[in-house]
N, C-alpha and C positions, 0 to 999 in steps of 0.2 A: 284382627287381634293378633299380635304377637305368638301366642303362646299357638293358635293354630298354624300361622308360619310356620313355626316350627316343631311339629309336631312331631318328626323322626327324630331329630336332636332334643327334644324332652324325656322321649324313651331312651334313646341311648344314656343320655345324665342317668336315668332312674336307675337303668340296668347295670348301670359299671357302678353304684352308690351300694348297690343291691351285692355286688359279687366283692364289691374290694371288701366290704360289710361281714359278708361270708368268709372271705381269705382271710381276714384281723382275727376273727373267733378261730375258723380252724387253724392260724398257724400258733395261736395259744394253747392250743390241745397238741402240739405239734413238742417230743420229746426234747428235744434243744429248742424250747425258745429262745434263748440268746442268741444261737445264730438267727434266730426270724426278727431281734429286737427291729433290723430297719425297716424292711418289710412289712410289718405292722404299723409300724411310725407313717410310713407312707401311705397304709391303707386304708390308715383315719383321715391322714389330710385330703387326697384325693376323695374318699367317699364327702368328706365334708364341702369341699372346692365345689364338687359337681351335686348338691345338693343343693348350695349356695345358687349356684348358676339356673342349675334345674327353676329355683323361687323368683330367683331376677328375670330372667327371661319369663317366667309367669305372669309375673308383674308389668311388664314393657321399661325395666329400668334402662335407663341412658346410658348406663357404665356395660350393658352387655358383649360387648365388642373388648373393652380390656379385660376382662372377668372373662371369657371364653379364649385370652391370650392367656391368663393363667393359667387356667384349667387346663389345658391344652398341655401346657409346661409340666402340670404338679403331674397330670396324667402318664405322658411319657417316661417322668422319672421313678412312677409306680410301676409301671408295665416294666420296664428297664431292670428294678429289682425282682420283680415277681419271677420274670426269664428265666432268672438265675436258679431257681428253685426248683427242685424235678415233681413236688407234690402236685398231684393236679391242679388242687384250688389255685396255688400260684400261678399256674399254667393261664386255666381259666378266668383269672384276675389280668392276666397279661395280657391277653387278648380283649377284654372287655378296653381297657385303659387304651390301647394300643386306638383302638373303634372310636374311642370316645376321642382323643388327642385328635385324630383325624377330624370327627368332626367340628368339633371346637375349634380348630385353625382356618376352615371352612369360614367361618362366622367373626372372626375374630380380623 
């Protein structure tokens, strides 16, 4: 079955859906959210991309190979703004994305 294939890159999707998930709420609580508006914007798409991916690749869909090129993509350009941010969550958002993008291109 597919989804045991891939069973480190399921947890990876879970854990970077999990942290971008984390860094959208804390950078809401976060005094300037306007400077966080892109950072948040990105933290929904990337959690949602690799939650996407996390179901497909559940499922054994056919498209998993171009859907792990995007994720891969949204990923990078989340971890890429999260960088920027000295708050940890962004940190630890960065790094998750950064993991995940790796493995997504992996697959992809």
């Amino acid at each position: 079955m597919a989804h045991q294939q891939h069973a480190e890159l399921l947890q990876t999707l879970h854990d970077c859906t999990a942290t971008c998930n984390h860094c959208f709420d804390a950078c809401l609580q976060e005094e300037d959210v306007k400077m966080m508006a892109e950072c948040i914007r990105l933290d929904r798409e990337c959690a949602d991309i690799c939650a996407f991916l996390e179901q497909a690749i559940s499922r054994n869909s056919p498209f998993v190979s171009e859907l792990a090129k995007v994720c891969a993509a949204v990923c990078e350009a989340c971890g890429k703004e999260c960088e920027k941010h000295d708050h940890d969550h962004c940190q630890e958002c960065a790094k998750a994305c950064f993991k995940c993008a790796e493995a997504c291109r992996n697959i992809a």
